[in-house]
PDB file of N, CA, C and O in Angstrom:
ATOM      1  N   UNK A   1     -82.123 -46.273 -14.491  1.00  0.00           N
ATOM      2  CA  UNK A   1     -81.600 -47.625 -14.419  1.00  0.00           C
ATOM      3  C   UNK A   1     -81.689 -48.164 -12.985  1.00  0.00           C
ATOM      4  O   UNK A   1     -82.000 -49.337 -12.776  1.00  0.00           O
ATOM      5  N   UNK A   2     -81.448 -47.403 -12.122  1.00  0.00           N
ATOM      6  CA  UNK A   2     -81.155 -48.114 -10.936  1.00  0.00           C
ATOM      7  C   UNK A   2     -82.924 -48.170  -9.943  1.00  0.00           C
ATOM      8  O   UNK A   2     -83.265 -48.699  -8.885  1.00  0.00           O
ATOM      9  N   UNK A   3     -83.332 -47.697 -10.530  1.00  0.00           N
ATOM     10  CA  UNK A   3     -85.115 -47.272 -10.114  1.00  0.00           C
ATOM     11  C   UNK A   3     -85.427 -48.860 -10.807  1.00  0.00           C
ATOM     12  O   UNK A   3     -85.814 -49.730 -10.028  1.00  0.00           O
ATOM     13  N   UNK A   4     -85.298 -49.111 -11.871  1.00  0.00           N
ATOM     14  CA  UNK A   4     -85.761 -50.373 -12.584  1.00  0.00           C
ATOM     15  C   UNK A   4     -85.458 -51.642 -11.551  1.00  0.00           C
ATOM     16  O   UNK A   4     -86.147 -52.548 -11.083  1.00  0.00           O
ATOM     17  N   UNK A   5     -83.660 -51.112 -11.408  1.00  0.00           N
ATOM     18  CA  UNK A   5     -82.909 -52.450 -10.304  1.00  0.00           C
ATOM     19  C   UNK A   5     -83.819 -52.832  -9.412  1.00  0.00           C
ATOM     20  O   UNK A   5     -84.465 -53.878  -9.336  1.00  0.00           O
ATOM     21  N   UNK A   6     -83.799 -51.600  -8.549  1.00  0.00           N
ATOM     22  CA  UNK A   6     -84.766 -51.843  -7.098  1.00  0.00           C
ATOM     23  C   UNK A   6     -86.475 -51.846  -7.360  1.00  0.00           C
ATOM     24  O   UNK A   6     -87.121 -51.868  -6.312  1.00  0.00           O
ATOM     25  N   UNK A   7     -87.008 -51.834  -8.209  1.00  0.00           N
ATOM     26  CA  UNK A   7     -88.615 -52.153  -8.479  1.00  0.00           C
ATOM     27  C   UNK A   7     -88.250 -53.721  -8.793  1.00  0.00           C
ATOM     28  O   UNK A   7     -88.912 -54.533  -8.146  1.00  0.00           O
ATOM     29  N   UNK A   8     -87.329 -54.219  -9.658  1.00  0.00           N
ATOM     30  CA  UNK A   8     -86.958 -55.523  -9.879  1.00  0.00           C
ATOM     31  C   UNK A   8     -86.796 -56.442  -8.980  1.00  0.00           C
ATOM     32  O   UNK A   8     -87.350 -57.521  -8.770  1.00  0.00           O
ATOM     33  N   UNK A   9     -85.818 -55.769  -8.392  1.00  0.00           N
ATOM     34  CA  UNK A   9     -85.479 -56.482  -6.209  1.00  0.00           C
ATOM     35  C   UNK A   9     -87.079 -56.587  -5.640  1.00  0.00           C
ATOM     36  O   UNK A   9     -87.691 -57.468  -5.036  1.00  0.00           O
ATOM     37  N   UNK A  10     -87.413 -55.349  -6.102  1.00  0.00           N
ATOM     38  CA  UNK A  10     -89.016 -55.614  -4.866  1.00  0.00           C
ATOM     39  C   UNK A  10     -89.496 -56.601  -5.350  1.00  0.00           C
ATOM     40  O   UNK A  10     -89.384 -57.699  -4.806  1.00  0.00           O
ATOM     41  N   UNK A  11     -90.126 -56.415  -6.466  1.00  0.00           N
ATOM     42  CA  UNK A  11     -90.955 -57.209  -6.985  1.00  0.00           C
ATOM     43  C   UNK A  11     -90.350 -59.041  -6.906  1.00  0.00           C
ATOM     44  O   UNK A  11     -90.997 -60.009  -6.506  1.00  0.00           O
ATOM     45  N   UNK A  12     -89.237 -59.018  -7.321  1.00  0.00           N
ATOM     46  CA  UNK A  12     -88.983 -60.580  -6.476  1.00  0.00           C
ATOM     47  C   UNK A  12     -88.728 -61.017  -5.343  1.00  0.00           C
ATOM     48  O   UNK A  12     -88.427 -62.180  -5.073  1.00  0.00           O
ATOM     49  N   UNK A  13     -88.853 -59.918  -4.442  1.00  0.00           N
ATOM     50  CA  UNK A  13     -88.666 -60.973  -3.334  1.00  0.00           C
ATOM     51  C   UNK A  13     -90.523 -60.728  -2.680  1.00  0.00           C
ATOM     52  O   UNK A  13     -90.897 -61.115  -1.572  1.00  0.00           O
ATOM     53  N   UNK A  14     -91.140 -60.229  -3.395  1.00  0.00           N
ATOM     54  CA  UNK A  14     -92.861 -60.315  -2.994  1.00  0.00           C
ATOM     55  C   UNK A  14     -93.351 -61.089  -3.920  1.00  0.00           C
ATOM     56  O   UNK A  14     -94.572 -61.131  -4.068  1.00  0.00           O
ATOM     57  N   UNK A  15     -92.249 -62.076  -4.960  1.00  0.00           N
ATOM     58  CA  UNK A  15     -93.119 -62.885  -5.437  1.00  0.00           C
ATOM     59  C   UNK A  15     -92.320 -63.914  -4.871  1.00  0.00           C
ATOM     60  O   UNK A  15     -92.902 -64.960  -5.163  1.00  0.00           O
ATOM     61  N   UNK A  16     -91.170 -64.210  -4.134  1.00  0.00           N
ATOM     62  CA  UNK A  16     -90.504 -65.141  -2.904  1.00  0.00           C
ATOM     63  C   UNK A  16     -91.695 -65.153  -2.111  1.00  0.00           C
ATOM     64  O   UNK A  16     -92.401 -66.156  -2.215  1.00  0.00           O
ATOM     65  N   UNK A  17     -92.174 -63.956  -1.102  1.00  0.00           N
ATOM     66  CA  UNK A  17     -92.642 -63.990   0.039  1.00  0.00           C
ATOM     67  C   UNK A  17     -94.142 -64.919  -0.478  1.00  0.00           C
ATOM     68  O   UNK A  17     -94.579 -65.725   0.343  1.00  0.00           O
ATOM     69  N   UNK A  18     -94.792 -64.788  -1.668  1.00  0.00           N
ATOM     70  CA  UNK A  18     -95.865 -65.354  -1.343  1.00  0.00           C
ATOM     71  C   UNK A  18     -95.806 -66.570  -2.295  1.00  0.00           C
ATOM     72  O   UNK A  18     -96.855 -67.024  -2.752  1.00  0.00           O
ATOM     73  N   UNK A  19     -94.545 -67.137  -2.623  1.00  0.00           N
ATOM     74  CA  UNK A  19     -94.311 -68.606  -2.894  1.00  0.00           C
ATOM     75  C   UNK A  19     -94.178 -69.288  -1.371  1.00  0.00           C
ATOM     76  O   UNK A  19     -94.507 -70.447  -1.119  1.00  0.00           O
ATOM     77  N   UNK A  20     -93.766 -68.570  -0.647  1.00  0.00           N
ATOM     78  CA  UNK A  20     -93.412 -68.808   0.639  1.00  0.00           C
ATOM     79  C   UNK A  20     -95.297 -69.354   1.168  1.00  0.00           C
ATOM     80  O   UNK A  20     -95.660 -70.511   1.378  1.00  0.00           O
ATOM     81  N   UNK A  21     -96.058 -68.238   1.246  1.00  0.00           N
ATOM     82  CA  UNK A  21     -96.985 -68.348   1.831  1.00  0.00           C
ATOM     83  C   UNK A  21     -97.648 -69.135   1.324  1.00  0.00           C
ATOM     84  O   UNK A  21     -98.555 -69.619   2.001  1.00  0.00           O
ATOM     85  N   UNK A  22     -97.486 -69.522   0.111  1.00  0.00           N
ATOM     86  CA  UNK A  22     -98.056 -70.819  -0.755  1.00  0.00           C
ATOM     87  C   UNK A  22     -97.577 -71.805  -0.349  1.00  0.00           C
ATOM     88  O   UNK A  22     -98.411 -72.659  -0.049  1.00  0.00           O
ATOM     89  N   UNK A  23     -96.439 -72.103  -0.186  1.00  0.00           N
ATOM     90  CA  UNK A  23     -96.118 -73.052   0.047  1.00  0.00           C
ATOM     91  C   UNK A  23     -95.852 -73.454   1.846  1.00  0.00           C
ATOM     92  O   UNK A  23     -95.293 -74.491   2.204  1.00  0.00           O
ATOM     93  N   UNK A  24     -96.336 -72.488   2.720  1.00  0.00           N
ATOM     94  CA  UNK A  24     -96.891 -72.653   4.108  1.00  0.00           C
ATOM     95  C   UNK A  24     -98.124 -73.419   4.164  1.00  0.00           C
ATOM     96  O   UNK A  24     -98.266 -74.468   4.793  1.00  0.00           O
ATOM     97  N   UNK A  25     -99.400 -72.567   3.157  1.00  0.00           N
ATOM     98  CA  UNK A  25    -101.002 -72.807   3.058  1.00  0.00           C
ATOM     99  C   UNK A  25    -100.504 -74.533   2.537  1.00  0.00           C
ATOM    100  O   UNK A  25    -100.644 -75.231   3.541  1.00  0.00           O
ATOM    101  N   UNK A  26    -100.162 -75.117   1.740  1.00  0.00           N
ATOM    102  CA  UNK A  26    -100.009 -76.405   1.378  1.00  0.00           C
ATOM    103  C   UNK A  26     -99.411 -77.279   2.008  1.00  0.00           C
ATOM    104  O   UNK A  26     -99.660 -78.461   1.772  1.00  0.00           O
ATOM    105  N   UNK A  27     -98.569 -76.948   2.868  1.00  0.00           N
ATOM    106  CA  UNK A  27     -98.114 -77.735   4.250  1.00  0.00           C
ATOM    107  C   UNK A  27     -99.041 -77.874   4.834  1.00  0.00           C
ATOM    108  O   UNK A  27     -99.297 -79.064   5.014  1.00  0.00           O
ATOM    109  N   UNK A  28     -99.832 -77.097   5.318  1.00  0.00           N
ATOM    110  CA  UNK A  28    -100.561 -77.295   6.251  1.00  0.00           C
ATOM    111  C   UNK A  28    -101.692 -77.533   6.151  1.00  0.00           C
ATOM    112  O   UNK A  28    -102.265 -77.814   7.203  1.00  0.00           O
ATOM    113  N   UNK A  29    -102.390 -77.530   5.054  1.00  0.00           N
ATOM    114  CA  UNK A  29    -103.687 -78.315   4.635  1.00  0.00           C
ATOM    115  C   UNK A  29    -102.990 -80.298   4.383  1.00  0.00           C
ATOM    116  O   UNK A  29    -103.264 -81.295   5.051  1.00  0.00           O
ATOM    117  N   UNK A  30    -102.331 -80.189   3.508  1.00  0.00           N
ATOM    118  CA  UNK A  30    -102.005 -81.453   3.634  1.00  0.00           C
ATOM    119  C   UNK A  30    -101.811 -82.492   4.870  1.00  0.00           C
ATOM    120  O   UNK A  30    -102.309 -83.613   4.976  1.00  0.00           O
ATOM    121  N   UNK A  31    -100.972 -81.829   5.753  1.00  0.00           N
ATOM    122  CA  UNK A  31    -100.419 -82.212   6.684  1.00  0.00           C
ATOM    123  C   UNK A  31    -101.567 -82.613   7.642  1.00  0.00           C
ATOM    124  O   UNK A  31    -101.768 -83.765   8.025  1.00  0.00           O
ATOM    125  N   UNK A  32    -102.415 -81.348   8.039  1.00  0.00           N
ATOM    126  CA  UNK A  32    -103.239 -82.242   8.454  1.00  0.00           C
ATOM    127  C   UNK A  32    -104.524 -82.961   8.150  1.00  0.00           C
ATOM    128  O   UNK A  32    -105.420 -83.246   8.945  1.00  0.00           O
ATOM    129  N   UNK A  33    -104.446 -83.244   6.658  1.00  0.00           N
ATOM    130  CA  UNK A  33    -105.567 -83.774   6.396  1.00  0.00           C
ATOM    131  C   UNK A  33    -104.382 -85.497   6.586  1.00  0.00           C
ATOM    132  O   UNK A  33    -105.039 -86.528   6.737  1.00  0.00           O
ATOM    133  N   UNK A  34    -103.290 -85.609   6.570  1.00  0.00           N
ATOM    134  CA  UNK A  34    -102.639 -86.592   7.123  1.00  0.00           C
ATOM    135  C   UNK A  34    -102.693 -86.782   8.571  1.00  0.00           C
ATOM    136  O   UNK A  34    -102.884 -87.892   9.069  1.00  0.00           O
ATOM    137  N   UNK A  35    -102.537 -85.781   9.210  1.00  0.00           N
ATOM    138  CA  UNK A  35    -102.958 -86.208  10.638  1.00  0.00           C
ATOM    139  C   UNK A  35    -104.484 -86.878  11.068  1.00  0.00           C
ATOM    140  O   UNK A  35    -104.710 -87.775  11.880  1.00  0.00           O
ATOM    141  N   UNK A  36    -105.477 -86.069  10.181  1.00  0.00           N
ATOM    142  CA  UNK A  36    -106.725 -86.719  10.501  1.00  0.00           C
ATOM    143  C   UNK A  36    -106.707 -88.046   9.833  1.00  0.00           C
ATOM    144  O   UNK A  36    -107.698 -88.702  10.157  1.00  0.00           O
ATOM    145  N   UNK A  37    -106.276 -88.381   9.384  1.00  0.00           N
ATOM    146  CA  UNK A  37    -106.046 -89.630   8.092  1.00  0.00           C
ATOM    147  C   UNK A  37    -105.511 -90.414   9.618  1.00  0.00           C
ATOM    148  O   UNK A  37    -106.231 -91.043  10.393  1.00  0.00           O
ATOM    149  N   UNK A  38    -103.909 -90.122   9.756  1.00  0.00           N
ATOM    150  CA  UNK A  38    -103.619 -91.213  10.847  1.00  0.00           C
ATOM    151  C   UNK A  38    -104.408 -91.643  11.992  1.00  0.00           C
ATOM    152  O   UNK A  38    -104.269 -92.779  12.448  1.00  0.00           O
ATOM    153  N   UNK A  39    -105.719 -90.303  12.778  1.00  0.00           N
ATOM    154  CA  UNK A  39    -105.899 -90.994  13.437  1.00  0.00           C
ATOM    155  C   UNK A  39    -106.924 -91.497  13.371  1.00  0.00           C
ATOM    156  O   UNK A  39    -107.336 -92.075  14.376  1.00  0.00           O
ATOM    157  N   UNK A  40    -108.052 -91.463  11.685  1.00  0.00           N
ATOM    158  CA  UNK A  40    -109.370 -92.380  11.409  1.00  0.00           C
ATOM    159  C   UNK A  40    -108.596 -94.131  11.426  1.00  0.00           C
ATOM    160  O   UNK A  40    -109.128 -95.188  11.767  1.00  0.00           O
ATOM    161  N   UNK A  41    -107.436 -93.922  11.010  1.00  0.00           N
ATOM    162  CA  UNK A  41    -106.704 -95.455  11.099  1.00  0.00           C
ATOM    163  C   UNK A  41    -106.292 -95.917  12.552  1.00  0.00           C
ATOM    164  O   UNK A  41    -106.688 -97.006  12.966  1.00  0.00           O
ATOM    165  N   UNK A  42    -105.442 -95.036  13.382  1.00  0.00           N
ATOM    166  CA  UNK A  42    -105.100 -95.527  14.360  1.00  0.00           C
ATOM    167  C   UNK A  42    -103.869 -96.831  14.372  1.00  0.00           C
ATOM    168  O   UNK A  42    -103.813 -97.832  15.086  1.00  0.00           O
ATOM    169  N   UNK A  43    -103.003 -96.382  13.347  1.00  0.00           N
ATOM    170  CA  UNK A  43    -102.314 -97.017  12.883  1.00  0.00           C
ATOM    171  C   UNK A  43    -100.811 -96.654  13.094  1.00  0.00           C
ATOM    172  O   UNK A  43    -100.029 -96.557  12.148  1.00  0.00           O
ATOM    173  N   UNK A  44    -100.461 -96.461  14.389  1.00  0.00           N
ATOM    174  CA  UNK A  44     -99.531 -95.263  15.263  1.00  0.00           C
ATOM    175  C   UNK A  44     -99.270 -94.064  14.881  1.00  0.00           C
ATOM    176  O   UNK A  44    -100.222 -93.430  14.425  1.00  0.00           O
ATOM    177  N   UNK A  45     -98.121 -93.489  14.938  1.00  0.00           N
ATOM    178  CA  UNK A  45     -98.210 -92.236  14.539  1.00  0.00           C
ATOM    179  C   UNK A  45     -97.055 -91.860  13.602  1.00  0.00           C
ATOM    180  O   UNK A  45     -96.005 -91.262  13.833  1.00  0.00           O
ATOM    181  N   UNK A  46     -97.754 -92.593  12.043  1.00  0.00           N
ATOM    182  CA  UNK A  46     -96.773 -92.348  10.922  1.00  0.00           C
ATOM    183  C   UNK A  46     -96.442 -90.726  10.601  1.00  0.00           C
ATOM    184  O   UNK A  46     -95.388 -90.211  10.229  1.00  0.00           O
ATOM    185  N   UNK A  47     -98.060 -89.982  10.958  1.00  0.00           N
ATOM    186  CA  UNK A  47     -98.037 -88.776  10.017  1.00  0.00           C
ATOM    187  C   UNK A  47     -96.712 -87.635  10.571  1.00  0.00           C
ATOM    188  O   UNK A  47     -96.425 -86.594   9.981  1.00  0.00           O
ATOM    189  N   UNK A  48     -96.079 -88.117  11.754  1.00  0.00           N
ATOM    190  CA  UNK A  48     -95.168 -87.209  12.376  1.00  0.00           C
ATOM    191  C   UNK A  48     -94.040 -86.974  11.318  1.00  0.00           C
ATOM    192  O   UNK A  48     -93.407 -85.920  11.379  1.00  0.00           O
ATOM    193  N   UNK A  49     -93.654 -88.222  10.011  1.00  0.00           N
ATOM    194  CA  UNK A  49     -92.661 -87.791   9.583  1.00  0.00           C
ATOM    195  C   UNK A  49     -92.568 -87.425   8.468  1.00  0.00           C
ATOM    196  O   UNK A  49     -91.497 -87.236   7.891  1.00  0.00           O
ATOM    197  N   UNK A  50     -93.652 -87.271   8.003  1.00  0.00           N
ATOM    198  CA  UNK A  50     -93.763 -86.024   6.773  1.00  0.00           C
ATOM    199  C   UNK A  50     -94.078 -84.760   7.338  1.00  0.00           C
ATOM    200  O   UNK A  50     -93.546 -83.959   6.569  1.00  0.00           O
ATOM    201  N   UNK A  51     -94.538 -84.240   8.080  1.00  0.00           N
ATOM    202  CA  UNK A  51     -94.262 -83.348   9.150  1.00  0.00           C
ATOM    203  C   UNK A  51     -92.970 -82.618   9.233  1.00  0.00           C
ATOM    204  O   UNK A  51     -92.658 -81.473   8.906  1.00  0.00           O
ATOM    205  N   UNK A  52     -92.224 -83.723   9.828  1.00  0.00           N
ATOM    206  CA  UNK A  52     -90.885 -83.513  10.421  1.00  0.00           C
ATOM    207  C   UNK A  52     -90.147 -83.187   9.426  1.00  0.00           C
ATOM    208  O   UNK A  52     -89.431 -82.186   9.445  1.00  0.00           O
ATOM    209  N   UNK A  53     -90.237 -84.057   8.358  1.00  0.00           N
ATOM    210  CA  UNK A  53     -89.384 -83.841   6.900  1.00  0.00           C
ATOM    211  C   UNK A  53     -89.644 -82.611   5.951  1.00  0.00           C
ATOM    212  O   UNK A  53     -88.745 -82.064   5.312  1.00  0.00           O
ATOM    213  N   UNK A  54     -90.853 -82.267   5.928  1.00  0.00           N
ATOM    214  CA  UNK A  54     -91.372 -81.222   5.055  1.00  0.00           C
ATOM    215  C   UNK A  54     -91.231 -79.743   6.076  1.00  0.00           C
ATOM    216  O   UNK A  54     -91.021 -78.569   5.771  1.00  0.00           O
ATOM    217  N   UNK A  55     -91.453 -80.421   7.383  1.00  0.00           N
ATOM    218  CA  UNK A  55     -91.244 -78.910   7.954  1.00  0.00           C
ATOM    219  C   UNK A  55     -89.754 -77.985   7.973  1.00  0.00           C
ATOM    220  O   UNK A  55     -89.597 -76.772   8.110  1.00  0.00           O
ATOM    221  N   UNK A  56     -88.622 -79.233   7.751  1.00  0.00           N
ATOM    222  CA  UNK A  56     -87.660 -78.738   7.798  1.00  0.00           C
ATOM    223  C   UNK A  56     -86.909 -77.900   6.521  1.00  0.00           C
ATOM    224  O   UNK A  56     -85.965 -77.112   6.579  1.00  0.00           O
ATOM    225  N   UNK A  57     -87.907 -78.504   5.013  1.00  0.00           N
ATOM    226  CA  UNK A  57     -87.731 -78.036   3.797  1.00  0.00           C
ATOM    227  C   UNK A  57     -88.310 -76.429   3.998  1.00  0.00           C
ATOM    228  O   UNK A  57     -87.790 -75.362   3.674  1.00  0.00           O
ATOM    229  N   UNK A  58     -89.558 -76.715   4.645  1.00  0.00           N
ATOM    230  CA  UNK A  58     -90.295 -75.636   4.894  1.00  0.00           C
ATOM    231  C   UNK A  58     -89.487 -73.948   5.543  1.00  0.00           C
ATOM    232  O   UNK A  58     -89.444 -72.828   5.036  1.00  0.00           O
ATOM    233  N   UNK A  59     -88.895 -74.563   6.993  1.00  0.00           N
ATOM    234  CA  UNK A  59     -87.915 -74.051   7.495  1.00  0.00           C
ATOM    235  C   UNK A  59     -86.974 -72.983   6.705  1.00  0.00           C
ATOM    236  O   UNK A  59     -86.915 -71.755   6.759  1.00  0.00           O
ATOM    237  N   UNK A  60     -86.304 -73.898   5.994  1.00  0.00           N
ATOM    238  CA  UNK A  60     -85.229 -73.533   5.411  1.00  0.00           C
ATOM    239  C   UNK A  60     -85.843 -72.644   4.088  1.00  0.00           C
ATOM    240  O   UNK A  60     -85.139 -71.818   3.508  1.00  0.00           O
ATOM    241  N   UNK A  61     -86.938 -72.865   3.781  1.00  0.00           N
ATOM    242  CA  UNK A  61     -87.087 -71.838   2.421  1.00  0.00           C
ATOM    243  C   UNK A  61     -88.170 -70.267   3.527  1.00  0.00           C
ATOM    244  O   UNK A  61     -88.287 -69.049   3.387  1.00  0.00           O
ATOM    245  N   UNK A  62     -88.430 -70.775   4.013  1.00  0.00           N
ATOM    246  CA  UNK A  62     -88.639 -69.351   5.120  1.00  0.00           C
ATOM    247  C   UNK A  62     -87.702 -68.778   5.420  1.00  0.00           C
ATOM    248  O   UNK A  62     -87.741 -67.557   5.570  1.00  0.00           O
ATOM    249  N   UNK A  63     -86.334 -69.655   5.636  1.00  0.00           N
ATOM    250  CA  UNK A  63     -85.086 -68.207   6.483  1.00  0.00           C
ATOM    251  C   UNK A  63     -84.297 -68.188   4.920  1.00  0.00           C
ATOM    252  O   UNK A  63     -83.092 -67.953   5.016  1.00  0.00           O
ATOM    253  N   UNK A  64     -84.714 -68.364   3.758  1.00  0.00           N
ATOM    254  CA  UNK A  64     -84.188 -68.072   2.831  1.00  0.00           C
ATOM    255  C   UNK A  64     -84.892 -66.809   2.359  1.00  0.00           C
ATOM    256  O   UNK A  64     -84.267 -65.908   1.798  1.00  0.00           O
ATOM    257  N   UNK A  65     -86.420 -66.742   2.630  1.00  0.00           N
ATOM    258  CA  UNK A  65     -87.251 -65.324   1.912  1.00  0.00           C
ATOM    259  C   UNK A  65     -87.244 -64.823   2.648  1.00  0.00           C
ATOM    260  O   UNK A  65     -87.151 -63.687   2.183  1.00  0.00           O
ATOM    261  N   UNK A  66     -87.299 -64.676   4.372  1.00  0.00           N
ATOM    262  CA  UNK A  66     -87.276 -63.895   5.262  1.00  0.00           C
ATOM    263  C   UNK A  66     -86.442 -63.106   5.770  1.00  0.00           C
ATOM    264  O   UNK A  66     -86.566 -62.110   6.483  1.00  0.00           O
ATOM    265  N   UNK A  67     -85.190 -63.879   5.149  1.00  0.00           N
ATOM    266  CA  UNK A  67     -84.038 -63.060   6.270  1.00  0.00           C
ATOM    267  C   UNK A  67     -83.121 -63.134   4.538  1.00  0.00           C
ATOM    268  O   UNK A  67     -83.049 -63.950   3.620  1.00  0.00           O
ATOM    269  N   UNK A  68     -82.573 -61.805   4.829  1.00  0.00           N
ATOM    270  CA  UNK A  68     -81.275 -61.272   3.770  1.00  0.00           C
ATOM    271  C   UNK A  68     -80.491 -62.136   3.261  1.00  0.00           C
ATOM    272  O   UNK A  68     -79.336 -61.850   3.578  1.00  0.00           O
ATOM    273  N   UNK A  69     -80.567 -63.447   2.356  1.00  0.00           N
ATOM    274  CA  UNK A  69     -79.661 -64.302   2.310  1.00  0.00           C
ATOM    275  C   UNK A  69     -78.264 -63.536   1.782  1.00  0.00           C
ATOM    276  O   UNK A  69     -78.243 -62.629   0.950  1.00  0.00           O
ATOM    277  N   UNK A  70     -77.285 -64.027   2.358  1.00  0.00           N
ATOM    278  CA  UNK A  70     -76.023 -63.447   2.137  1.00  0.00           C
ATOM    279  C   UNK A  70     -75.969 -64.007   0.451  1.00  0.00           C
ATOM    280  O   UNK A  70     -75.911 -63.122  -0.403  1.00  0.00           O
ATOM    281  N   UNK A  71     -75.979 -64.812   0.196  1.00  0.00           N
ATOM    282  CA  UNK A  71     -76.266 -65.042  -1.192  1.00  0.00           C
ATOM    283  C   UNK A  71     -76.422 -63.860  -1.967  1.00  0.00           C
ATOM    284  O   UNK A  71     -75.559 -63.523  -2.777  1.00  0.00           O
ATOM    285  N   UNK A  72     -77.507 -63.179  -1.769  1.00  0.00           N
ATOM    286  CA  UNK A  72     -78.044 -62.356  -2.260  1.00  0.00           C
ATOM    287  C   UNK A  72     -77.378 -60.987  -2.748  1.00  0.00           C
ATOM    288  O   UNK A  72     -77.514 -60.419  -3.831  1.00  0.00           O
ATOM    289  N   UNK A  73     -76.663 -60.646  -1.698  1.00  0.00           N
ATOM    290  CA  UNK A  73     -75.659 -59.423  -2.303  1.00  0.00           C
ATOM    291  C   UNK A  73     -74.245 -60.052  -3.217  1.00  0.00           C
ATOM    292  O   UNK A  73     -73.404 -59.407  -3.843  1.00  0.00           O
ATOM    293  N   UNK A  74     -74.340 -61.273  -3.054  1.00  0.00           N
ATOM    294  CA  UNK A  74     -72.996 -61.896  -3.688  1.00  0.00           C
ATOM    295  C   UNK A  74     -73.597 -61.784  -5.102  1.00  0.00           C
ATOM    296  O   UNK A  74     -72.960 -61.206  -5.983  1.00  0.00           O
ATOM    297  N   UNK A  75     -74.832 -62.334  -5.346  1.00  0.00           N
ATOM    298  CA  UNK A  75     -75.321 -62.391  -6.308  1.00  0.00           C
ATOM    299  C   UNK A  75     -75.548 -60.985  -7.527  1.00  0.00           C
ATOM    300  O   UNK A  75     -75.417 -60.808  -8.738  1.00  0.00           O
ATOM    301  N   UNK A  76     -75.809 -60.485  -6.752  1.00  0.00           N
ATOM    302  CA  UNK A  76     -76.017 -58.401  -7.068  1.00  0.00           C
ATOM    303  C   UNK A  76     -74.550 -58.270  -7.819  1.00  0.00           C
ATOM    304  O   UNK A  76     -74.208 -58.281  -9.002  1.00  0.00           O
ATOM    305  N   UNK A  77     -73.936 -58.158  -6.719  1.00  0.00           N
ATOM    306  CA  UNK A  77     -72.138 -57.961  -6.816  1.00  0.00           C
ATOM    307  C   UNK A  77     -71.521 -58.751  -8.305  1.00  0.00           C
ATOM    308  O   UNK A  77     -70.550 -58.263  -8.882  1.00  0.00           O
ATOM    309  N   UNK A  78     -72.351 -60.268  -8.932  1.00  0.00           N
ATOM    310  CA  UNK A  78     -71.719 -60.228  -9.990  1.00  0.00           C
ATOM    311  C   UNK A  78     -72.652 -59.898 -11.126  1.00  0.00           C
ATOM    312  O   UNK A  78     -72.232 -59.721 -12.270  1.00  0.00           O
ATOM    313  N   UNK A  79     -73.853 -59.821 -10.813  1.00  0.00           N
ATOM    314  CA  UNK A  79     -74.934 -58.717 -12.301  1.00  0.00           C
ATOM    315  C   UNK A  79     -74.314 -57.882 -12.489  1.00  0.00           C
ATOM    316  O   UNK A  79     -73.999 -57.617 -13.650  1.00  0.00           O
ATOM    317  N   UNK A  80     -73.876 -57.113 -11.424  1.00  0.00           N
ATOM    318  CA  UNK A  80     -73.625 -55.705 -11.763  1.00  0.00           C
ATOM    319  C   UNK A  80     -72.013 -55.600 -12.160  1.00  0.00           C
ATOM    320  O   UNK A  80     -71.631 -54.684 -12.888  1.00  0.00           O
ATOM    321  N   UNK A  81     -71.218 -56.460 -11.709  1.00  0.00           N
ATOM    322  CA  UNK A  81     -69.777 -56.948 -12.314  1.00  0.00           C
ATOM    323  C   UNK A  81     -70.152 -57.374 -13.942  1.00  0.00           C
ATOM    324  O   UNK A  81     -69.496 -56.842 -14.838  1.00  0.00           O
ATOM    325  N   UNK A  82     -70.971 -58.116 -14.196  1.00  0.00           N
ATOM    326  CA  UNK A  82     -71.362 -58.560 -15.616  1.00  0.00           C
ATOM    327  C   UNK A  82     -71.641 -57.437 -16.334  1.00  0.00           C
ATOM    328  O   UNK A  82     -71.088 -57.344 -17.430  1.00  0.00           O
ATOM    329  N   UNK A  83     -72.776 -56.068 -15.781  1.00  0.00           N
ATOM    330  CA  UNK A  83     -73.088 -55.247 -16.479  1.00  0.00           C
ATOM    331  C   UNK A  83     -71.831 -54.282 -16.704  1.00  0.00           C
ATOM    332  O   UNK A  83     -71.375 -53.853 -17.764  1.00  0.00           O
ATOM    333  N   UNK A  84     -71.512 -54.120 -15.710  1.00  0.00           N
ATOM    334  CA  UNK A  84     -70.039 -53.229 -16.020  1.00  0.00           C
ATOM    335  C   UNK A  84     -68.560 -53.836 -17.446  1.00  0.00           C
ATOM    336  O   UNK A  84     -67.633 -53.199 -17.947  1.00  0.00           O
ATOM    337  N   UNK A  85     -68.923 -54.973 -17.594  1.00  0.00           N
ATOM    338  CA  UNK A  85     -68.193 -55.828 -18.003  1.00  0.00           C
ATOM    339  C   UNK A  85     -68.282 -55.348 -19.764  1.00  0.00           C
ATOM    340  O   UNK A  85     -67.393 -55.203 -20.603  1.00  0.00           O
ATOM    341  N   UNK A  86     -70.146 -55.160 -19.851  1.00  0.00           N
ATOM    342  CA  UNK A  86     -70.675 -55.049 -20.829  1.00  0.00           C
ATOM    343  C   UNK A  86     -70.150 -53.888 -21.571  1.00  0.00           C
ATOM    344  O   UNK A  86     -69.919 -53.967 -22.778  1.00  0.00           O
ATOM    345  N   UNK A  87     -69.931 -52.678 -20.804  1.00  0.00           N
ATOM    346  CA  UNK A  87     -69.926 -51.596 -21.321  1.00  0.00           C
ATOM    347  C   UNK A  87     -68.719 -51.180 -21.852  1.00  0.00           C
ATOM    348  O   UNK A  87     -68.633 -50.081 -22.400  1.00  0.00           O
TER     349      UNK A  87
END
């Protein structure tokens, strides 16, 4: 049972890490095919704030797959409260 738990844990947070990296690769193709966009126009410098805005979504779902969200053991703590519950 508990071999299943932790192959389960792995396996989602390596399918986090490369939603993550998916969703890095698509920032950044977009982004700057907007930057080259702003400056074939020359039309000041709009593309800074989808940038600014998306980088910060971006941000925040990186220190969510990267780093231990405390969430995360809270979350454990009531599966396994639920499974105990079961028995």
């Amino acid at each position: 049972m508990q071999t299943t738990i932790n192959y389960d844990q792995a396996k989602r947070h390596v399918e986090r890490k490369i939603g993550f990296i998916i969703h890095l690769a698509v920032f950044t193709m977009v982004n700057a095919g907007l930057i080259l966009l702003n400056l074939q126009l020359g039309h000041g410098n709009w593309s800074i704030w989808p940038l600014f805005g998306w980088g910060i979504g971006l941000f925040f779902h990186g220190l969510s797959v990267l780093t231990h969200a405390p969430g995360n053991s809270w979350k454990q703590r009531m599966i396994q409260h639920e499974l105990n519950k079961s028995r």
